[in-house]
N, C-alpha and C positions, 0 to 999 in steps of 0.2 A: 532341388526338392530335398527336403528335412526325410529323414530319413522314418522318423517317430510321428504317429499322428499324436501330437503332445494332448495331452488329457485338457490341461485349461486352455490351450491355444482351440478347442472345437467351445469347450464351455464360454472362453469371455469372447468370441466369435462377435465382434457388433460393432456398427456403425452407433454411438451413444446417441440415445436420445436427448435432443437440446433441450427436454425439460429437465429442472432443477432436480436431482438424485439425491433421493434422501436417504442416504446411510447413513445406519444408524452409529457410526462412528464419527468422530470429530478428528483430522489428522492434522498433524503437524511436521514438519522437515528441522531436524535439529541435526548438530554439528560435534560427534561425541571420539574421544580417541578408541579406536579398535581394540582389547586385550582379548587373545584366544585364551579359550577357557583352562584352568591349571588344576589337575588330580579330579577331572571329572571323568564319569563310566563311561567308554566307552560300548553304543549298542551293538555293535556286530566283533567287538571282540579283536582279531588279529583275522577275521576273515574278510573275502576282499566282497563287494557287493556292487552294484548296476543299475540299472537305471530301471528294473523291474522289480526293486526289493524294497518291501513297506517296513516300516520302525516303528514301533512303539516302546514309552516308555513311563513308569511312573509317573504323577508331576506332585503327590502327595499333597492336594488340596483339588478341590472341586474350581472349574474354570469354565465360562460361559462363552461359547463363540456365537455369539449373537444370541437365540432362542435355544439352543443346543449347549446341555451342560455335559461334561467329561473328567475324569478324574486319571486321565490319561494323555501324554503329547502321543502324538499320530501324524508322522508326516507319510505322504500321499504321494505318488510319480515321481519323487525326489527334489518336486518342487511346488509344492505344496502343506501346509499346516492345518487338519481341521478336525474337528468332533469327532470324528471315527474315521474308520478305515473302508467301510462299507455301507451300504444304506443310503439313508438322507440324514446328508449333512452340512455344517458350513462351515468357512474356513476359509484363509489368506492363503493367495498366493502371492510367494515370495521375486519367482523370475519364470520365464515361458519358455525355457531351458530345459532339456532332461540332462542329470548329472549322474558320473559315474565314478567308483571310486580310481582314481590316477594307477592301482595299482596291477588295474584288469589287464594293463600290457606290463608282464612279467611275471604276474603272479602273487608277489605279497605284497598287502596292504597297505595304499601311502594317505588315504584320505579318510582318518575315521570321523564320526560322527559320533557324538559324545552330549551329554547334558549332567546337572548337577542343580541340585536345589540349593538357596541360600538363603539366609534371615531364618526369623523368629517366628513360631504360628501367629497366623494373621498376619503376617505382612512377610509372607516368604517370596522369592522368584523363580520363577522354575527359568534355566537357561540352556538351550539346546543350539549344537554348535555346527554345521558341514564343515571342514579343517582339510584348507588344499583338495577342494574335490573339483575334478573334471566335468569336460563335456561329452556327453554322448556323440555329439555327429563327428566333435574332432576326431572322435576314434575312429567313427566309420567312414569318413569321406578321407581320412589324411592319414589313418594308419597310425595316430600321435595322439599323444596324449601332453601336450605342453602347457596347454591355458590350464588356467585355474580361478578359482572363487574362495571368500570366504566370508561367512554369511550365520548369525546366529539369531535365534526366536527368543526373547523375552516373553515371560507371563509373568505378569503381577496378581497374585494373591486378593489383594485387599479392595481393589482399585479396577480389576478386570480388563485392565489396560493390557497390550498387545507392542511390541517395539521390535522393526526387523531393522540388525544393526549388519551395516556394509562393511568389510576389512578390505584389507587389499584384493586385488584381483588382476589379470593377466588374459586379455581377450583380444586374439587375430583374425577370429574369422567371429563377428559379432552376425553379419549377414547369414553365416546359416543356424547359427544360435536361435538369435530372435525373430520372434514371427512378422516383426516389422523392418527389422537388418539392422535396430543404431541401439533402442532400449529396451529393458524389461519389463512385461507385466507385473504390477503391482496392485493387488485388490482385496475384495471381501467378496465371497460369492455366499450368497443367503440360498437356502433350501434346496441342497443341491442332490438329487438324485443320482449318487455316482455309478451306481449298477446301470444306469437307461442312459446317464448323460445327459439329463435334462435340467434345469435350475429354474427358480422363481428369480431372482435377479441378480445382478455384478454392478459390483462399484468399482472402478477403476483408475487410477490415476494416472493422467498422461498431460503430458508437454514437459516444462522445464522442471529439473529438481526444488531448485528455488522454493517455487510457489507453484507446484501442480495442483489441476484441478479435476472433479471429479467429474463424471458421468454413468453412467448407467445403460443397462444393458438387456435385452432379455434370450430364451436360447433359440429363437425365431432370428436376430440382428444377423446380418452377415458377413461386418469386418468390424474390425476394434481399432483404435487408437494405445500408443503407449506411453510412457514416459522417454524422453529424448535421445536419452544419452545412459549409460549403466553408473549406477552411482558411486561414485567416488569412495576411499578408506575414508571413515569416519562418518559417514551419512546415514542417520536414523529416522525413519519413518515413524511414528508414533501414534498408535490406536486410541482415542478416548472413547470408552463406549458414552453416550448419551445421556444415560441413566443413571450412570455410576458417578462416585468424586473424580471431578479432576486431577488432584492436588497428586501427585507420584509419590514412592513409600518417604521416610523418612532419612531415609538411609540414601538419597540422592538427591536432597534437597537442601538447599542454602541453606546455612545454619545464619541464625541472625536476622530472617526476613521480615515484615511485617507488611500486607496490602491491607489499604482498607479507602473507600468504603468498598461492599458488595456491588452497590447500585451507585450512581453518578450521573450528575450531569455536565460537568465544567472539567473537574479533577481527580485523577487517581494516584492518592498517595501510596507511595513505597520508601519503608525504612529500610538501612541494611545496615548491619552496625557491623560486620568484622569484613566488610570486602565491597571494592565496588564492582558492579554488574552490569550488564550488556543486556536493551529488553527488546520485546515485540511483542506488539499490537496485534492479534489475528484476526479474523472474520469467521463465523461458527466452519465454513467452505475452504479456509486455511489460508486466506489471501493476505499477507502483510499490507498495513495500514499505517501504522506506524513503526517507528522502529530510534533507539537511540541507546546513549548511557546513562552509566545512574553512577551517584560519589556515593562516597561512605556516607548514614545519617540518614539524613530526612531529603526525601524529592516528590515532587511535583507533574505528574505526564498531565498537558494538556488532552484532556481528549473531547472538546466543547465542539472542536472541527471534523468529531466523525456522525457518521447515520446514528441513528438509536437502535441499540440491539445488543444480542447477545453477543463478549467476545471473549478469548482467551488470552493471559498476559503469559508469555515466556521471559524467563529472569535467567539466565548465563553467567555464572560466574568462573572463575579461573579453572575448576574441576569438578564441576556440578551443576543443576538446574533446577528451576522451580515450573511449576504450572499453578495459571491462578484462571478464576472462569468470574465475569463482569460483567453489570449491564448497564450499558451505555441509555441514559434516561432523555 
């Protein structure tokens, strides 16, 4: 027995419903190298903090988590991100873990928690970090504090996009971590009444990293599915809201791309004039369809052999990525 009755482990509580979950985000699994964040604030300071203590922080622009705007990060149970601290609200969860800071056996502080804003108005990103934080139950069931996470929140400014980036991490006792013993919850819970614990719905992602898929939830369901396995250094989840542009700021996108057309039936060209690139095909539900390389110049993706609909192209290049959004005619 977990020690914490984990705040999202009662909320994403649910056997998914096999109808189609329509969150209103669009995700994707991308493959990016981990840097811990460098000369950014730490929020608690040289004090040591627990798996009971809420953060908030600047994020110097207004940010939508779903219907819920905030002009504030706010993370919740230590594992959790969402529109406030109290109330109804919505918000990602990151892992179904309570985390503590490493330094609560000894006394000073080994694990801060830190963010920093970057870029230009209008297309700034707010970046909020956990650095070497612990587990709750390691502490309480083993007396230790050895495993560790490291795990940061992206916001984009411009784009309303949402990116929880994986770094290394160190986990022995994953079975009393997670609420299903191998991987983490990862989700979006809409209208979530945190004071009652009740929510209008969860979207969650579960089975392989790869190509997870979602489901949905309500706070009547009464077991969850997760994702498989805890995600590897380098593995980024990525939020498109629905509504919003695709395309990621400018400042991490391929220099030199061109896609065209919008709409297609046969072919989608992409030029790249200073690098070649590595792409994927997605399905709006984030399923890879296709997938291959691209040279310098001018290329050609058959796409005459997929359904018609809407999809998303991911472009990979040596230290950067694009996102493009298609419709297959």
């Amino acid at each position: 027995m977990k020690r914490y009755v984990i705040i999202l482990a009662s909320l994403f509580s649910a056997i998914m419903t096999q109808v189609k979950a329509q969150m209103p985000y669009t995700v994707t699994v991308l493959s990016q190298a981990y840097v811990p964040l460098s000369g950014a604030t730490n929020i608690k300071g040289s004090n040591v903090w627990s798996d009971t203590s809420t953060f908030t922080a600047p994020l110097g622009f207004n940010f939508a988590f779903g219907n819920n705007t905030t002009n504030s990060f706010n993370l919740l149970g230590t594992n959790m991100v969402g529109s406030d601290v109290t109330g109804v609200i919505s918000g990602f969860s990151f892992i179904d873990a309570t985390l503590t800071d490493r330094g609560v056996i000894g006394g000073a502080s080994k694990s801060p928690v830190r963010y920093q804003t970057t870029g230009a108005a209008g297309k700034r990103i707010f970046k909020a970090e956990l650095f070497n934080a612990g587990f709750s139950d390691e502490s309480f069931l083993y007396s230790t504090l050895n495993d560790s996470i490291n795990v940061q929140v992206w916001l984009y400014e411009d784009s309303g996009i949402i990116e929880l980036h994986y770094g290394p991490s160190k986990i022995s006792h994953g079975s009393d971590y997670f609420t299903n013993g191998s991987g983490p919850m990862v989700g979006y819970a809409k209208n979530l009444d945190y004071d009652k614990m009740i929510f209008d719905k969860v979207y969650v992602l579960k089975g392989s990293l790869s190509s997870p898929t979602i489901d949905s939830a309500t706070t009547s369901s009464p077991s969850f599915p997760t994702l498989n396995t805890y995600p590897p250094n380098g593995t980024v989840f990525r939020f498109v809201p629905k509504n919003k542009p695709t395309n990621v700021p400018d400042a991490l996108t391929i220099k030199g791309i061109r896609v065209f057309p919008t709409s297609c039936t046969e072919r989608l060209f992409v030029e790249s004039k200073e690098e070649a690139v590595d792409y994927a095909i997605l399905s709006m539900n984030g399923t890879v369809v296709k997938k291959g390389s691209l040279v310098i110049g001018a290329n050609a993706i058959n796409v005459g052999d997929i359904p018609w609909g809407m999809y998303l192209l991911n472009l990979k290049g040596s230290s950067a990525f694009s996102t493009y959004k298609f419709i297959k005619e």
